[in-house]
Each structure stands twice: as C-alpha cells, then as structure tokens.
Predicted model as a PDB file, atoms N, CA, C, CB and O in Angstrom, pLDDT in the B-factor column:
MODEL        1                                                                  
ATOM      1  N   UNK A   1      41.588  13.524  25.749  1.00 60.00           N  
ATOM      2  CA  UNK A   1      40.716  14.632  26.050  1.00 60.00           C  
ATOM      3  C   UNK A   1      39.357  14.355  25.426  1.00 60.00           C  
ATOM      4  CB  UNK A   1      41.310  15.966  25.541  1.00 60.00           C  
ATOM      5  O   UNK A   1      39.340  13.654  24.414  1.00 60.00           O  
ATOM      6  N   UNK A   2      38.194  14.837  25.928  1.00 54.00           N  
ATOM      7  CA  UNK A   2      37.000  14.089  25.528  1.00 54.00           C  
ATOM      8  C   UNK A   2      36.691  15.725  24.685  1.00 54.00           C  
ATOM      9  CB  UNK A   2      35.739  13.293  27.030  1.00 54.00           C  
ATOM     10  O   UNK A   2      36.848  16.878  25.088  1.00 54.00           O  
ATOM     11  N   UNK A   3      36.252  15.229  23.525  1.00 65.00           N  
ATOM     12  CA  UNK A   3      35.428  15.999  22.770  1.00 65.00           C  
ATOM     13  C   UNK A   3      33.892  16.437  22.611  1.00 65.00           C  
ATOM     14  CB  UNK A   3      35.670  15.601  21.947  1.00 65.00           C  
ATOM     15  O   UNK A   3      33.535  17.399  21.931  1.00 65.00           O  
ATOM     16  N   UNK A   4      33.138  15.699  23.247  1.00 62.00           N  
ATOM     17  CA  UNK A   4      31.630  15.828  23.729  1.00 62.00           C  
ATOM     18  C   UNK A   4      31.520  15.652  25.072  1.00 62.00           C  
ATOM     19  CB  UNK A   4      30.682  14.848  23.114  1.00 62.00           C  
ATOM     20  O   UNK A   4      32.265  14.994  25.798  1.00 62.00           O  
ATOM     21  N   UNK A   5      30.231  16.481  25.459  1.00 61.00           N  
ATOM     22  CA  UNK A   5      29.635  15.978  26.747  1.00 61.00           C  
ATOM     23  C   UNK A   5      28.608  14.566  26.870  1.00 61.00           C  
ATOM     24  CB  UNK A   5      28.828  17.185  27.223  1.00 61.00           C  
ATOM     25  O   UNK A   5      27.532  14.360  26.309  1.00 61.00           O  
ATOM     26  N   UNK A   6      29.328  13.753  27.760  1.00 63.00           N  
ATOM     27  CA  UNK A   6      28.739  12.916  28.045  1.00 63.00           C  
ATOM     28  C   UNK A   6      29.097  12.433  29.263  1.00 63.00           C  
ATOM     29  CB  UNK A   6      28.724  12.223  27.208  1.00 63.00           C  
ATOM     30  O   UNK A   6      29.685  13.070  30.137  1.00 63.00           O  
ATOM     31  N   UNK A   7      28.702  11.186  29.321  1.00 63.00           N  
ATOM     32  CA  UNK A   7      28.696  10.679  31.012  1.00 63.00           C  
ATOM     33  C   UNK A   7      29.561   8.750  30.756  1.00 63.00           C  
ATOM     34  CB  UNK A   7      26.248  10.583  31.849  1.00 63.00           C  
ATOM     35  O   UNK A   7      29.677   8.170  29.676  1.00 63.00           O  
ATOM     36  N   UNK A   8      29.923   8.324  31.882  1.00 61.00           N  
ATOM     37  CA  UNK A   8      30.786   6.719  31.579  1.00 61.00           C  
ATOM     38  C   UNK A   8      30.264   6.564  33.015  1.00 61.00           C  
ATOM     39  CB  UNK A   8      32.930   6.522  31.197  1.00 61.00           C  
ATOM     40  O   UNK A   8      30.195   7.428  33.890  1.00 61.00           O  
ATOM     41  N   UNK A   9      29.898   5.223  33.063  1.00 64.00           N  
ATOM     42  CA  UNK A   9      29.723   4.561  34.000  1.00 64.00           C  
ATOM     43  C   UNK A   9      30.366   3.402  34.382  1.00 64.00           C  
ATOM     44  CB  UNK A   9      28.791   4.421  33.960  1.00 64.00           C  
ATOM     45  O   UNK A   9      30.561   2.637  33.437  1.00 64.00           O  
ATOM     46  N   UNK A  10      30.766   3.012  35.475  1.00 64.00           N  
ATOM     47  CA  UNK A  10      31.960   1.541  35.253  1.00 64.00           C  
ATOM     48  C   UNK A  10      31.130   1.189  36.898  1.00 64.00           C  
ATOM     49  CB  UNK A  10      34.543   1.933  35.195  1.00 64.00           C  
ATOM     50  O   UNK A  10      30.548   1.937  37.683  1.00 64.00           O  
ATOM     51  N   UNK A  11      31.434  -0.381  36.926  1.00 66.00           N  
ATOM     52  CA  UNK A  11      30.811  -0.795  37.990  1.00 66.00           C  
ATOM     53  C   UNK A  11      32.092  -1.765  38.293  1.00 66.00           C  
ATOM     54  CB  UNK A  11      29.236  -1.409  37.769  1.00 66.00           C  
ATOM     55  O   UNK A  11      32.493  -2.476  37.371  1.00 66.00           O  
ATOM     56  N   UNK A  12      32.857  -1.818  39.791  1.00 65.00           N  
ATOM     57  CA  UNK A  12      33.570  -2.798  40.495  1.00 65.00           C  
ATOM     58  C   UNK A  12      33.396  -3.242  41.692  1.00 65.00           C  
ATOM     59  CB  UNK A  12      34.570  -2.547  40.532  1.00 65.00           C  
ATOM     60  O   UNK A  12      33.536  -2.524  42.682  1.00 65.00           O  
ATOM     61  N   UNK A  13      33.063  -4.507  41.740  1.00 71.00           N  
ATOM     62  CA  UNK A  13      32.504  -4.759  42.774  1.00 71.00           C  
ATOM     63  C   UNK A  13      31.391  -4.704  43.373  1.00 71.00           C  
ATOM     64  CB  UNK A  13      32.911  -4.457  43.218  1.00 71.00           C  
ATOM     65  O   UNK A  13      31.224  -4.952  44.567  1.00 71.00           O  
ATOM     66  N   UNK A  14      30.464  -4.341  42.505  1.00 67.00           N  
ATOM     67  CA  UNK A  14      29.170  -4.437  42.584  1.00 67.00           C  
ATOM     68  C   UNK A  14      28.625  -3.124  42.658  1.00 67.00           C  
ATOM     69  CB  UNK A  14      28.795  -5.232  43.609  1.00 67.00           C  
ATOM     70  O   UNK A  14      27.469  -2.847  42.975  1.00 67.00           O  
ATOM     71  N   UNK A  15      29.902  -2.016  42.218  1.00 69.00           N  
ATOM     72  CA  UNK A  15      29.725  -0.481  43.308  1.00 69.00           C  
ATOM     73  C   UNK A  15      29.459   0.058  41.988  1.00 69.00           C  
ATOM     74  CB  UNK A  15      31.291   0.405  44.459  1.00 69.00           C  
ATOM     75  O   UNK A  15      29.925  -0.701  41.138  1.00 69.00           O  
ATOM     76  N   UNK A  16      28.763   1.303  41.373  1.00 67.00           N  
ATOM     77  CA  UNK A  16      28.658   2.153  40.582  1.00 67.00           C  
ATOM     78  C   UNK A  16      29.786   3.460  40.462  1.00 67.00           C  
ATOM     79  CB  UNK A  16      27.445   2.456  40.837  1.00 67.00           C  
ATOM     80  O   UNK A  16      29.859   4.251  41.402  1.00 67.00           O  
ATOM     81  N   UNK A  17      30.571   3.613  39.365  1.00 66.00           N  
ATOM     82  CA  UNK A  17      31.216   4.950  39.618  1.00 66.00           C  
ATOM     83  C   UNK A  17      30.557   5.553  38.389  1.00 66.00           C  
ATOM     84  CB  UNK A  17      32.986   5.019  39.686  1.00 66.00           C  
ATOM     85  O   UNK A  17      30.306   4.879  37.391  1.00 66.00           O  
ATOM     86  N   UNK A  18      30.272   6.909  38.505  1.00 67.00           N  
ATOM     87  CA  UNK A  18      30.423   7.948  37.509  1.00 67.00           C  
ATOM     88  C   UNK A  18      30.890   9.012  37.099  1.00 67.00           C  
ATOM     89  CB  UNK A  18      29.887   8.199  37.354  1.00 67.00           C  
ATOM     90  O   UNK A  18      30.972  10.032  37.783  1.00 67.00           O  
ATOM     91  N   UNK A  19      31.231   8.905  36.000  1.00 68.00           N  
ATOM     92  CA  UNK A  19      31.882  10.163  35.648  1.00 68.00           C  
ATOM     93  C   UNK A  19      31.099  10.909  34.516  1.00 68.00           C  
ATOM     94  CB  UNK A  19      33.352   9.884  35.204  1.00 68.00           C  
ATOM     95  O   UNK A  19      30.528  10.400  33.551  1.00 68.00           O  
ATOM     96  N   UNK A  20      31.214  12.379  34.891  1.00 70.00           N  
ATOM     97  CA  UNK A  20      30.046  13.408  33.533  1.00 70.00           C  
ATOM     98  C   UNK A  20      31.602  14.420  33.326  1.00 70.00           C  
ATOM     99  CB  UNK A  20      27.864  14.817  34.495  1.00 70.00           C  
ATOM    100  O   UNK A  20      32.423  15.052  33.992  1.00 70.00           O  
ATOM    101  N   UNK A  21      31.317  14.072  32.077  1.00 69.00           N  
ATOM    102  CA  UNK A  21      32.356  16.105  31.572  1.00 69.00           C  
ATOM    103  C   UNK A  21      31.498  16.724  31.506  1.00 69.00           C  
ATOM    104  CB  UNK A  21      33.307  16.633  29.928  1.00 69.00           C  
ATOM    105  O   UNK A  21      30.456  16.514  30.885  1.00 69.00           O  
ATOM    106  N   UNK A  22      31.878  17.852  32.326  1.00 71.00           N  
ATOM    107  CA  UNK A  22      31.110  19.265  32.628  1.00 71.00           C  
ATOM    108  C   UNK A  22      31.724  20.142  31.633  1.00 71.00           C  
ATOM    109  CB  UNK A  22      31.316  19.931  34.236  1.00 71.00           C  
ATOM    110  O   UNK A  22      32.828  19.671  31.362  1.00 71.00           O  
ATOM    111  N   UNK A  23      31.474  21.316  30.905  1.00 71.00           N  
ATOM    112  CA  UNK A  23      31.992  22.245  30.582  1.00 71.00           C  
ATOM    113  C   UNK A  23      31.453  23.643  31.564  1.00 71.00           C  
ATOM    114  CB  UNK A  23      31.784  22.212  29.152  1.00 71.00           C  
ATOM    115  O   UNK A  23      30.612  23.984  32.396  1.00 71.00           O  
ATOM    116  N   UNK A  24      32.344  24.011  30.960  1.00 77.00           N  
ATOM    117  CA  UNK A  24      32.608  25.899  31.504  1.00 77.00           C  
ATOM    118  C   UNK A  24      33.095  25.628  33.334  1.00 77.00           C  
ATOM    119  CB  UNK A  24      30.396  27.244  31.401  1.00 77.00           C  
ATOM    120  O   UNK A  24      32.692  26.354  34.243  1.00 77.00           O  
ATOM    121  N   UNK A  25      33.972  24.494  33.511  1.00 75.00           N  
ATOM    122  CA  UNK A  25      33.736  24.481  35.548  1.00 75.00           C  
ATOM    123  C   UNK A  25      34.973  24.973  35.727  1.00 75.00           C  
ATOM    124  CB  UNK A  25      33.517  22.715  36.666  1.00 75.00           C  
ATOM    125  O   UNK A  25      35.941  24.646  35.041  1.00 75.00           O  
ATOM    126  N   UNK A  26      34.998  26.004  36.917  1.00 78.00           N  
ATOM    127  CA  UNK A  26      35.794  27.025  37.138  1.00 78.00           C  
ATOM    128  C   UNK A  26      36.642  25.919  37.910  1.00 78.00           C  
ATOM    129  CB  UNK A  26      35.186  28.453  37.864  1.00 78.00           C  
ATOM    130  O   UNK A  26      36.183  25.102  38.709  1.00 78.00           O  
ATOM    131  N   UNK A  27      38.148  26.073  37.462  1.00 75.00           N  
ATOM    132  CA  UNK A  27      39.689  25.423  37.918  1.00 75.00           C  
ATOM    133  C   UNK A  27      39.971  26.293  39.125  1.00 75.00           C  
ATOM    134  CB  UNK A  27      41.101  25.592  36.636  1.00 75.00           C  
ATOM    135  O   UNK A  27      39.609  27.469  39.158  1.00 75.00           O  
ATOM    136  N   UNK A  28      40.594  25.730  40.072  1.00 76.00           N  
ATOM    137  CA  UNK A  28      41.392  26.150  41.137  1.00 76.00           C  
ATOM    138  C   UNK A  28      42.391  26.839  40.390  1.00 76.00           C  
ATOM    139  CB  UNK A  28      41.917  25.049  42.070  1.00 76.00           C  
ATOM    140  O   UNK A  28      42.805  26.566  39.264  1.00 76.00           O  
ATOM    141  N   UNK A  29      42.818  28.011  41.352  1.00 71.00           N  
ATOM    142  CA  UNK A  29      44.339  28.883  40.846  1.00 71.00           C  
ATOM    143  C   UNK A  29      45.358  27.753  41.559  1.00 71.00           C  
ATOM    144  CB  UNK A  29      44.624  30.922  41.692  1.00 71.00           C  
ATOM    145  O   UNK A  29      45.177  27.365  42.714  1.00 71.00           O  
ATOM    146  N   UNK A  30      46.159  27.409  40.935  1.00 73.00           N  
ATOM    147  CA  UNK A  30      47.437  26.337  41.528  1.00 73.00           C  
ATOM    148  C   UNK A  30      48.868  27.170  41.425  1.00 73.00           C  
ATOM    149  CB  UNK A  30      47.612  24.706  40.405  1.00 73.00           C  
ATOM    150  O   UNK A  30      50.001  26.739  41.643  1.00 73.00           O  
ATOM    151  N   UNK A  31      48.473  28.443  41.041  1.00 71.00           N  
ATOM    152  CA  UNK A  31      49.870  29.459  41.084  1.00 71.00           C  
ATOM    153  C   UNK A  31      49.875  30.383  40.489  1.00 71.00           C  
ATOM    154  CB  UNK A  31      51.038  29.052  40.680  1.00 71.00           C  
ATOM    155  O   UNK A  31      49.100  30.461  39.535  1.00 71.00           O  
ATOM    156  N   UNK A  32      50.738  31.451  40.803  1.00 76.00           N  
ATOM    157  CA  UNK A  32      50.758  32.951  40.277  1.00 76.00           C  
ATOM    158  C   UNK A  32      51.988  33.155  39.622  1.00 76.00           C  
ATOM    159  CB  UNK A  32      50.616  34.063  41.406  1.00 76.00           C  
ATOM    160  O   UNK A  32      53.107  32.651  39.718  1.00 76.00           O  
ATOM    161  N   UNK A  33      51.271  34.372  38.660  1.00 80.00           N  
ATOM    162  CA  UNK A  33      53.018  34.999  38.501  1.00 80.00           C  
ATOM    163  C   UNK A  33      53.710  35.639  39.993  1.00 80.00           C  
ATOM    164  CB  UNK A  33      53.033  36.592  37.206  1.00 80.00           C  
ATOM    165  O   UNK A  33      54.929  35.529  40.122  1.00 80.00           O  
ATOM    166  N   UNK A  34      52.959  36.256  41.023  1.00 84.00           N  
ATOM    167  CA  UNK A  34      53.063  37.010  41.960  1.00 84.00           C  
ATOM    168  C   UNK A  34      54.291  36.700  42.773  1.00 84.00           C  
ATOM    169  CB  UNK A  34      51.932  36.985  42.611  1.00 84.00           C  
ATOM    170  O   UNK A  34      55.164  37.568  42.805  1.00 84.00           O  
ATOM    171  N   UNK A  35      54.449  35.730  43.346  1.00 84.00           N  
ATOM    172  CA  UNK A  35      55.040  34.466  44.076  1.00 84.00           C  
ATOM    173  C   UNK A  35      56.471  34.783  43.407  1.00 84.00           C  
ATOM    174  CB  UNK A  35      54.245  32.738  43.690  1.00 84.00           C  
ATOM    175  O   UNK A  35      57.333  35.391  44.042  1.00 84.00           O  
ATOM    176  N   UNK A  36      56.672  34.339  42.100  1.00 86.00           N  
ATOM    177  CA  UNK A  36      57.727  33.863  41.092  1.00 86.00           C  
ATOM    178  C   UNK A  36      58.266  35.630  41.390  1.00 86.00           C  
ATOM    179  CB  UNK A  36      57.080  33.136  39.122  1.00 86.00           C  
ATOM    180  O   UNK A  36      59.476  35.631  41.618  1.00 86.00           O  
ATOM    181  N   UNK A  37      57.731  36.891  41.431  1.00 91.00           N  
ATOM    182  CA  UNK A  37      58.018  38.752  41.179  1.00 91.00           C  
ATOM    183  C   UNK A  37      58.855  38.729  42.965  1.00 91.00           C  
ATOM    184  CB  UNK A  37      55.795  40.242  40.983  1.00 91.00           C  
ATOM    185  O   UNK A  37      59.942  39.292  43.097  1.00 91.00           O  
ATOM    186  N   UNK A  38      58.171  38.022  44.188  1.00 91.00           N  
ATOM    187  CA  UNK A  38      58.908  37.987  44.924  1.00 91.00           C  
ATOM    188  C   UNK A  38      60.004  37.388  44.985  1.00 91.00           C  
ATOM    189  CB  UNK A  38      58.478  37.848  45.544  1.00 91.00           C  
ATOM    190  O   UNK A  38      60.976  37.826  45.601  1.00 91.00           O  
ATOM    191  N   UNK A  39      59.983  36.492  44.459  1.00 92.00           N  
ATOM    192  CA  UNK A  39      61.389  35.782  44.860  1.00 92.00           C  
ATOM    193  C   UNK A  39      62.290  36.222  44.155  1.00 92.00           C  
ATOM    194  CB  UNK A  39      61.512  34.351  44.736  1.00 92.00           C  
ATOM    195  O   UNK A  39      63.397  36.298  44.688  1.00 92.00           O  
ATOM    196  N   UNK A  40      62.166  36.619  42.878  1.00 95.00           N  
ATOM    197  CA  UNK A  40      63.354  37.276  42.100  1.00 95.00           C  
ATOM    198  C   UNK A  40      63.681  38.870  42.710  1.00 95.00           C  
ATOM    199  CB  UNK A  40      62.896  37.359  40.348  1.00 95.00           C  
ATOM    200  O   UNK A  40      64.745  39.489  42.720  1.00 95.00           O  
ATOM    201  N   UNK A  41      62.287  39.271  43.223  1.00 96.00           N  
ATOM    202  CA  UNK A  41      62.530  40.661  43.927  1.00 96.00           C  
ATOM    203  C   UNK A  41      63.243  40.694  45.734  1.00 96.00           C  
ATOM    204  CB  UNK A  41      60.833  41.397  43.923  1.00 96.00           C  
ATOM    205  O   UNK A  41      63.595  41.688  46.369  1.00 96.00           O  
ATOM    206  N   UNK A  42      63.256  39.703  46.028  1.00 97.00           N  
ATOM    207  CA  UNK A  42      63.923  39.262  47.383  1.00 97.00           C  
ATOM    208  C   UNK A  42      65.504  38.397  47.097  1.00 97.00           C  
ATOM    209  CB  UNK A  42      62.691  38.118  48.235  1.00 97.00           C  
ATOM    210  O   UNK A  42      66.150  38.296  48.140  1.00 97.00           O  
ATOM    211  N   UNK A  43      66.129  37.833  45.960  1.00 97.00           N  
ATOM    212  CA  UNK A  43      66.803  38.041  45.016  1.00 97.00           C  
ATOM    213  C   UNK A  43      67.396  39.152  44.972  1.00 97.00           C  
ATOM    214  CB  UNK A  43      66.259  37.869  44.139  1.00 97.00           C  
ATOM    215  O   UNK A  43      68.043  39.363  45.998  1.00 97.00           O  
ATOM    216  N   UNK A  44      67.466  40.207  43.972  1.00 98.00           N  
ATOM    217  CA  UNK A  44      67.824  41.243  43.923  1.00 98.00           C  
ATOM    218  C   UNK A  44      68.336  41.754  45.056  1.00 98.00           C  
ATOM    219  CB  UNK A  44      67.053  41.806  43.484  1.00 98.00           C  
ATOM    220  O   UNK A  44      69.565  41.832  45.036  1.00 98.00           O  
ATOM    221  N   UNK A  45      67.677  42.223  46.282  1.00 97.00           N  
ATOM    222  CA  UNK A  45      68.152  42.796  47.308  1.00 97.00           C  
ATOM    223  C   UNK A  45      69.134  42.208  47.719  1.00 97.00           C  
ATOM    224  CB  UNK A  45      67.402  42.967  48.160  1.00 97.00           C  
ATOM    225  O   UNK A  45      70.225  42.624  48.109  1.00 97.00           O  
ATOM    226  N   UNK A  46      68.511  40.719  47.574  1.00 98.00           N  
ATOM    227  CA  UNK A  46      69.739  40.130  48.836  1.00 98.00           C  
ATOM    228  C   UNK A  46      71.646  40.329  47.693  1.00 98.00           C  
ATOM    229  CB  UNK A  46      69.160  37.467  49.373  1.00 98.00           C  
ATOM    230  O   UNK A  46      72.793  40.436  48.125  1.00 98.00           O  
ATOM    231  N   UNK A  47      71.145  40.297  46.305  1.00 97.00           N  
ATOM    232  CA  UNK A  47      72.825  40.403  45.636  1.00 97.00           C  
ATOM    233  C   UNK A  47      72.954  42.203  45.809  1.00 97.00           C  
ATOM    234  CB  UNK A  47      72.998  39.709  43.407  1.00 97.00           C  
ATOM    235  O   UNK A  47      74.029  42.672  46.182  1.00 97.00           O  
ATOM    236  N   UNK A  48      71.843  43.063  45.523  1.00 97.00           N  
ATOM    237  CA  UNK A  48      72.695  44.162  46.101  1.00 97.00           C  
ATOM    238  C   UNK A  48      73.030  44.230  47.401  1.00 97.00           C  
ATOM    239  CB  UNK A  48      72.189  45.283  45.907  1.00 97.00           C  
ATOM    240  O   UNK A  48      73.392  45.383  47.635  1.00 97.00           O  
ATOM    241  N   UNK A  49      73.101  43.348  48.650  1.00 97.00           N  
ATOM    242  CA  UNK A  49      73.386  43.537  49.764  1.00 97.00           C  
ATOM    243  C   UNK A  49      74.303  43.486  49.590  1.00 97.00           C  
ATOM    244  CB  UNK A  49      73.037  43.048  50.600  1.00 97.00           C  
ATOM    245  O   UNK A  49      75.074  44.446  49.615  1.00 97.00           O  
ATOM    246  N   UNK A  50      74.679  41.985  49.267  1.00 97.00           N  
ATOM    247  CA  UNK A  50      75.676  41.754  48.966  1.00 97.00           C  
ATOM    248  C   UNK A  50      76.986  42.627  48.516  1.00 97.00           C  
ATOM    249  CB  UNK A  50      75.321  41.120  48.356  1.00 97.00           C  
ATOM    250  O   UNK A  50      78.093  42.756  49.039  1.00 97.00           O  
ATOM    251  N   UNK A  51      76.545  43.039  47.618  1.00 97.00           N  
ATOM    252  CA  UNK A  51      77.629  44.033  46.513  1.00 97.00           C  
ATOM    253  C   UNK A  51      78.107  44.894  47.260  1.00 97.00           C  
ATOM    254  CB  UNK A  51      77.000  44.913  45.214  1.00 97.00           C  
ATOM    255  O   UNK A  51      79.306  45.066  47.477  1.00 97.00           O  
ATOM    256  N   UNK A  52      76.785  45.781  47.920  1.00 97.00           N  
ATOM    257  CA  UNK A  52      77.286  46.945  48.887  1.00 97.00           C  
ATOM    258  C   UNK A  52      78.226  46.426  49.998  1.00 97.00           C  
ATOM    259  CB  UNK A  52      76.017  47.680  49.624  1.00 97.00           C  
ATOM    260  O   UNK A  52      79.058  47.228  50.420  1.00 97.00           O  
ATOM    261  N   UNK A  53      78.192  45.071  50.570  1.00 95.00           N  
ATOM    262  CA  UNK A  53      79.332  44.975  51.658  1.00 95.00           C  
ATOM    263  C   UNK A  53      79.944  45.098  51.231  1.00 95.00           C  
ATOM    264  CB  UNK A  53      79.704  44.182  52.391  1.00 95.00           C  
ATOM    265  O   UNK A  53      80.495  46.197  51.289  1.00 95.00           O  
ATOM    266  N   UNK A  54      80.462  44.010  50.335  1.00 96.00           N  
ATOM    267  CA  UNK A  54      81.776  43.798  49.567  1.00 96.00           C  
ATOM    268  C   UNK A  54      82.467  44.902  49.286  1.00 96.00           C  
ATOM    269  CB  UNK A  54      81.621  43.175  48.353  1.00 96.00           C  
ATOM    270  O   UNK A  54      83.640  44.951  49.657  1.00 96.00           O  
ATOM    271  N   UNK A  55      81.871  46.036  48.558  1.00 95.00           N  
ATOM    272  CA  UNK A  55      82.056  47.255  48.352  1.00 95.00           C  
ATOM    273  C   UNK A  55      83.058  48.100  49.329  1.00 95.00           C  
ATOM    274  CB  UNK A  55      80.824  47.716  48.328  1.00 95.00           C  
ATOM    275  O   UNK A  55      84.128  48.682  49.145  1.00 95.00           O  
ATOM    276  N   UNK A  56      82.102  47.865  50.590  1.00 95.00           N  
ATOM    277  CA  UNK A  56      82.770  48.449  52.000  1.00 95.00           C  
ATOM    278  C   UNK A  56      83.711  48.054  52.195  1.00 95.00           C  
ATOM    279  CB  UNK A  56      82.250  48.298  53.169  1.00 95.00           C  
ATOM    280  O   UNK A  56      84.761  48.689  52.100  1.00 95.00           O  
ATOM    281  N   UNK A  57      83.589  46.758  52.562  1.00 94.00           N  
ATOM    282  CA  UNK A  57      84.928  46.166  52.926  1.00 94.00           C  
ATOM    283  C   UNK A  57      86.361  46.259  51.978  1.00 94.00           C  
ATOM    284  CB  UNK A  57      84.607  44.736  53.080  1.00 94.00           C  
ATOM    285  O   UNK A  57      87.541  46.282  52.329  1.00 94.00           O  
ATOM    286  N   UNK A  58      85.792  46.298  50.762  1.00 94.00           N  
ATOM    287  CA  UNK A  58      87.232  47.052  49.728  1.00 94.00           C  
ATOM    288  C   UNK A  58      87.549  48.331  50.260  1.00 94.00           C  
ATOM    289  CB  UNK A  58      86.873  47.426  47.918  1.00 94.00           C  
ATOM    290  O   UNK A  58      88.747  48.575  50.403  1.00 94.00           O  
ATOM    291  N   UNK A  59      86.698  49.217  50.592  1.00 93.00           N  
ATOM    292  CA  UNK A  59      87.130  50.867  50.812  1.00 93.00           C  
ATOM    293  C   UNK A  59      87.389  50.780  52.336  1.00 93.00           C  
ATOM    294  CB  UNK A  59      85.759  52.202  50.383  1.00 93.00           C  
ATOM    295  O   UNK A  59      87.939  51.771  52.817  1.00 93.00           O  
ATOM    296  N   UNK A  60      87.186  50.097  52.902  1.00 92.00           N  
ATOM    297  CA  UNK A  60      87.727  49.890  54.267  1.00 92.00           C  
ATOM    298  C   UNK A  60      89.103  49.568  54.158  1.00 92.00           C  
ATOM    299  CB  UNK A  60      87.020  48.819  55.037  1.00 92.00           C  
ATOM    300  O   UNK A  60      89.960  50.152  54.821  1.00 92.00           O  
ATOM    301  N   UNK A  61      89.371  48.588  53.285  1.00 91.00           N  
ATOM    302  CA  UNK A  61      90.979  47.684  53.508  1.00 91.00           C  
ATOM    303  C   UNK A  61      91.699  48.728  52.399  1.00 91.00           C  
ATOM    304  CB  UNK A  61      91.054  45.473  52.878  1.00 91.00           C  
ATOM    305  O   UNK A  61      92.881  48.965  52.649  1.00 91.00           O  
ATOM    306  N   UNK A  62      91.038  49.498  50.991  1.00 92.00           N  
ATOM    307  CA  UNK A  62      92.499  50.357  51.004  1.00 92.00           C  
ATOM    308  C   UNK A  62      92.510  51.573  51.581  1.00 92.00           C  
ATOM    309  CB  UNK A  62      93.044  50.679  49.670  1.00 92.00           C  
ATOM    310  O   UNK A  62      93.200  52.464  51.085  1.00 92.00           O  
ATOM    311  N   UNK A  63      91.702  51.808  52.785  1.00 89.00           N  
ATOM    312  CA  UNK A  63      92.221  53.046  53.572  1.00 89.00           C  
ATOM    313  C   UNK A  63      92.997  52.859  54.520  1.00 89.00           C  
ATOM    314  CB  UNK A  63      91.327  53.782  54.123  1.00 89.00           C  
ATOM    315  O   UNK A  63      93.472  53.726  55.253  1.00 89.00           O  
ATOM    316  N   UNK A  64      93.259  51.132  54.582  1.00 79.00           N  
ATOM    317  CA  UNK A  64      94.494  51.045  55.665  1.00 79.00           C  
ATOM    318  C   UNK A  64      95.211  50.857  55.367  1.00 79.00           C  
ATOM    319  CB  UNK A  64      94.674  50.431  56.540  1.00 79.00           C  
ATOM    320  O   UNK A  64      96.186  50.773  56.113  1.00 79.00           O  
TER     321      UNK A  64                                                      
ENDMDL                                                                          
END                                                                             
C-alpha cells in the first residue's frame, strides 16, 4: 500500500506507462447488504411454505 502521493513511470517496449495515487477517489459499490436481506428474506418464506404444507398434509392424513 503506498503511503504518499506520488507518481511511477515504467517504460516497455519503448511505450510509457503511468501510474499516480490519487487520494479521496470515489470506489464503485461492488455490493450491498440489501441483496444478502433478500435472499435470507425469500429464504424464510420459502421454509415457512414449506412447514405450512407439511403441516396440512399431517392434518389431512390423521383425519383419515
């Protein structure tokens, strides 16, 4: 991790590259909590679906 601002220059091939560390440069969002609240919340439903059949189908089979 670079501790000062400065700049590196490297040359291959006759070509110039540069690189500067910038400070304060605003990062892309690469993920949410949001995402992670659905899936555990689409989760949930789908095991209480679950439960509730199961449920049925017990009170179905000892009423016969």
């Amino acid at each position: 991790m670079l501790t000062c601002i400065g700049s590196v220059k490297a040359s291959a091939d006759g070509g110039t590259t540069s690189v500067t560390n910038k400070t304060k440069v605003h990062l892309p969002d690469t993920g949410s909590a949001e995402r992670l609240y659905l899936q555990l919340a689409a989760l949930l439903v789908s095991m209480l679906a679950v439960t509730a059949g199961l449920g049925v189908l017990k009170i179905r089979k000892q009423q016969n």
